[in-house]
N, C-alpha and C positions, 0 to 999 in steps of 0.2 A: 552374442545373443542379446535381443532385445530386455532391457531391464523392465522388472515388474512392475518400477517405483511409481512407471505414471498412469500404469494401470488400475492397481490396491494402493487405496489412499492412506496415507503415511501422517500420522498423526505427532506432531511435535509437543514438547512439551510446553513450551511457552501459549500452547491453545488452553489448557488446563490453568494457569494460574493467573490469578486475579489476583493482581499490585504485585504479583512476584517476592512473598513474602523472603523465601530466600532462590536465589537463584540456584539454575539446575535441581531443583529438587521440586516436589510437589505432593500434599495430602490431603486426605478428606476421608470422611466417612463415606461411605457403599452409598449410602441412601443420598446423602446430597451431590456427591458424583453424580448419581445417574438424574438428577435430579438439574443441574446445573449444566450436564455436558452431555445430553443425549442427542443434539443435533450431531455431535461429532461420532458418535458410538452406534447408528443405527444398523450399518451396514459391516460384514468385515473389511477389517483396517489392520495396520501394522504399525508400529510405532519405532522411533529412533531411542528410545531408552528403556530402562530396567525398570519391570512392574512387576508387586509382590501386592498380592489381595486375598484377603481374610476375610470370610463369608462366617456372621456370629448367627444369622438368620435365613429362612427362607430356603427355597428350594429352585432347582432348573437346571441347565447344563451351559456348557462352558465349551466352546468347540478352538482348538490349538491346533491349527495345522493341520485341519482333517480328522485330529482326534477329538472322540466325545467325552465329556466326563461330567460325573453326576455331581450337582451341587448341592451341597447341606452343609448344616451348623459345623464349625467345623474344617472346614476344604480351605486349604492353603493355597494358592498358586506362585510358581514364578514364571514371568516370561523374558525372557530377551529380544533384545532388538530384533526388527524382522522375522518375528514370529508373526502369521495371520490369526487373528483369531474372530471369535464372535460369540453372542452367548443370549440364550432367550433364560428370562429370571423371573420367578414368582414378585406378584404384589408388595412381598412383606419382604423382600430380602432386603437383609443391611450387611456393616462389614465393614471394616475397613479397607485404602486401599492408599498406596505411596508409590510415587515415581521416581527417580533415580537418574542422572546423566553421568555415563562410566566416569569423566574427569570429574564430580563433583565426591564421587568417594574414592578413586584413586590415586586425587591428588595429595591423601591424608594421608595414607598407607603405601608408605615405599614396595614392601613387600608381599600385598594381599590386594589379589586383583579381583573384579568379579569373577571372571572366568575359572577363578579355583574352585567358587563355591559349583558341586558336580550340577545344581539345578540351574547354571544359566551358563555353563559349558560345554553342554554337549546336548546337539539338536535329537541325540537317541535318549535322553533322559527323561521320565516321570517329570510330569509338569503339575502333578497334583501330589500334596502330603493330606492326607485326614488327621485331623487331629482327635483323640478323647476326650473329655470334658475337661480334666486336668489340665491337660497340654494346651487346649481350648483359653481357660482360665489365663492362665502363665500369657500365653501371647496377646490376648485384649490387654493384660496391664501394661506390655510394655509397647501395644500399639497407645494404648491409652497416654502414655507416658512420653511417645514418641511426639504424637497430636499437642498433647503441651508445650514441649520445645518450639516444635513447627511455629508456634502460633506469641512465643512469646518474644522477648529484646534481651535475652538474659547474656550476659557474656561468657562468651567460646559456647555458642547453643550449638553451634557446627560441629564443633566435638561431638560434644552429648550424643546429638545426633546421630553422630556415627557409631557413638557407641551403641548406641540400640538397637541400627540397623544389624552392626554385624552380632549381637546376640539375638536376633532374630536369624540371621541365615545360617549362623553357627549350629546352633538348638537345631533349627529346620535340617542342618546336613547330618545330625548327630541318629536325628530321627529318623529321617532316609535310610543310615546305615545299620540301625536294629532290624532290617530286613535281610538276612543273608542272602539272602537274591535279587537284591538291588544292588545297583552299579558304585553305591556310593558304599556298601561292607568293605571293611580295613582290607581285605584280601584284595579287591580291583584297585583301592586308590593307589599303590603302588605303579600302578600300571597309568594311572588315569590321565599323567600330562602327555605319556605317550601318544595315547587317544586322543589327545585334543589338540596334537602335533599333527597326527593324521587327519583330521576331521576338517582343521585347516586348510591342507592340501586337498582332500575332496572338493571344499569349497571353492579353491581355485581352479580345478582339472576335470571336473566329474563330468559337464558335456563332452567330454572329449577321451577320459580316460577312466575307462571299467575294470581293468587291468588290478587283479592286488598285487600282480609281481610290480608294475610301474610305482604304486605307493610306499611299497616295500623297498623300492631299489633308493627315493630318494629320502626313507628314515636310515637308511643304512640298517637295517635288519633283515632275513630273511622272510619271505611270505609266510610262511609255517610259524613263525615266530610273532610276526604281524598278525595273524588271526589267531592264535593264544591269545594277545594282547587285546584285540575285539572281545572278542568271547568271555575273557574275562571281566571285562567289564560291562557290556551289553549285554553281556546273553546270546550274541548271532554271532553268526558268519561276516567274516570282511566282505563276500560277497551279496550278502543280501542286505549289509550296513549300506554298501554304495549303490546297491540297483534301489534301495528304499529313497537314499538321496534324489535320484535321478526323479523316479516315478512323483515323489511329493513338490519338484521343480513343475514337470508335468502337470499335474491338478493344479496349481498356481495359473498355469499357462494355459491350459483348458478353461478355466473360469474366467481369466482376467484378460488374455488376450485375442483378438478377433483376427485369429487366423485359420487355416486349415488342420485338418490333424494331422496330414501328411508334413506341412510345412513346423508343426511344433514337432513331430518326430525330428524331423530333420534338424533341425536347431540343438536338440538336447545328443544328436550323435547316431542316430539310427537312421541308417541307409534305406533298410527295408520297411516301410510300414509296417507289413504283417508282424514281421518280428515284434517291433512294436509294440502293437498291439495285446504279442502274447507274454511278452513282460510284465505289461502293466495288469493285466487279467490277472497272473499270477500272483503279481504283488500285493493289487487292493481286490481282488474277488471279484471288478468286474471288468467289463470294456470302457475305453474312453467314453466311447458315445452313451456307456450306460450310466455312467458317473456324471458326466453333461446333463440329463435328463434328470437324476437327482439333484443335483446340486443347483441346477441353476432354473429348477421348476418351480 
């Protein structure tokens, strides 16, 4: 399958920082971000690292992959690598916002990878936490505190650092999981490296294989067993986790590549157009060509 990469422009982190105060890493306020780096940000883009942004101001939306979300005082995001996104923002918004290269916090933590934290593990996770004013409060100081380190010469700042980051995504998973209907409540994390055993193998097979017996057969568990294991932690069907994958490959492919709709069926595993067609209707509400029309009007 033709890769996205030279299609959606892939923003590195080294475009963001000025004299590289510490390498793999990068901060700033909301307001001077957009304010420094909007030739890079105009258009959706994807990036090669881990971004976590704190909106303390303003309003607008915030679009991940197709999904919309509303922004206010407040809104936490995570994204990971290879997430599209895009975002129209009021006047007055600020915020903070930090970048991440997985070997710059993994190389500290033998045992705590990013992909444990559920928000930058699994492409079916909430990609937005709201915070209360409290909780609001608590994470300005230790972004505030975070921006200090970044900016100073202090010895082991890289520590520090990390300590912060991860009482930042600690708090943020803790807060995810006081929703017992979030993926991240103590009853799915049980389940949850399973799911991101699978979601892997998606990644690698899903033009080609629809099948949950196929995903099933090489975790070594039964189908029946594999969609508990979904469900659990999702909320869906194993089958509607991999036709969601397929379809959101699809709107990438639709938007960014100049081909036929027959020939992007054809590439993601579908023989028949029509069929096609009535996946993808099912899936996002409309037709390709009505999703074209939107999106790229």
């Amino acid at each position: 399958m033709i890769s996205l990469m030279n299609s959606i422009s892939v923003l590195h982190i080294d475009l963001f920082q000025q004299g590289k105060n510490t390498p793999d890493f990068y901060f700033n306020t909301l307001r001077n971000h957009l304010a420094t780096s909007h030739r890079h940000i105009e258009k959706a883009h994807r990036h090669d690292f881990y971004a976590t942004i704190l909106f303390t101001n303003g309003s607008g939306v915030h679009e991940i992959d197709f999904q919309k979300y509303e922004v206010s005082a407040g809104s936490l995001f995570f994204m990971s690598p290879g997430q599209v996104h895009s975002w129209e923002l009021s006047d007055d918004i600020d915020g903070y916002i930090f970048f991440c290269l997985q070997d710059f916090y993994e190389m500290h933590y033998v045992n705590q990878k990013l992909r444990n934290f559920p928000f930058f593990g699994s492409v079916n996770f909430p990609r937005k936490l709201q915070l209360d004013p409290a909780e609001l409060d608590h994470a300005v100081n230790l972004m505030v505190a975070l921006q200090e380190e970044y900016l100073s010469r202090h010895m082991m700042k890289n520590g520090l650092m990390l300590a912060l980051m991860s009482q930042i995504f600690i708090l943020s998973a803790r807060q995810f999981s006081k929703d017992p209907g979030h993926p991240a409540s103590p009853a799915s994390l049980s389940y949850f490296k399973h799911y991101q055993e699978f979601e892997r193998l998606l990644e690698e097979h899903f033009t080609k294989e629809k099948s949950i017996a196929f995903y099933a057969d090489l975790l070594s568990v039964t189908p029946k067993h594999l969609n508990r294991i979904i469900q659990t932690v999702v909320r869906k069907k194993a089958t509607d986790v991999i036709t969601e994958r397929v379809i959101l490959e699809a709107k990438r492919m639709l938007m960014y590549l100049e081909e036929s709709l027959v020939e992007i069926a054809f590439r993601l595993g579908y023989e028949e157009y029509s069929y096609f067609v009535r996946v993808f209707r099912k899936t996002s509400g409309m037709t390709p060509t009505q999703f074209i029309k939107i999106y790229k009007s």
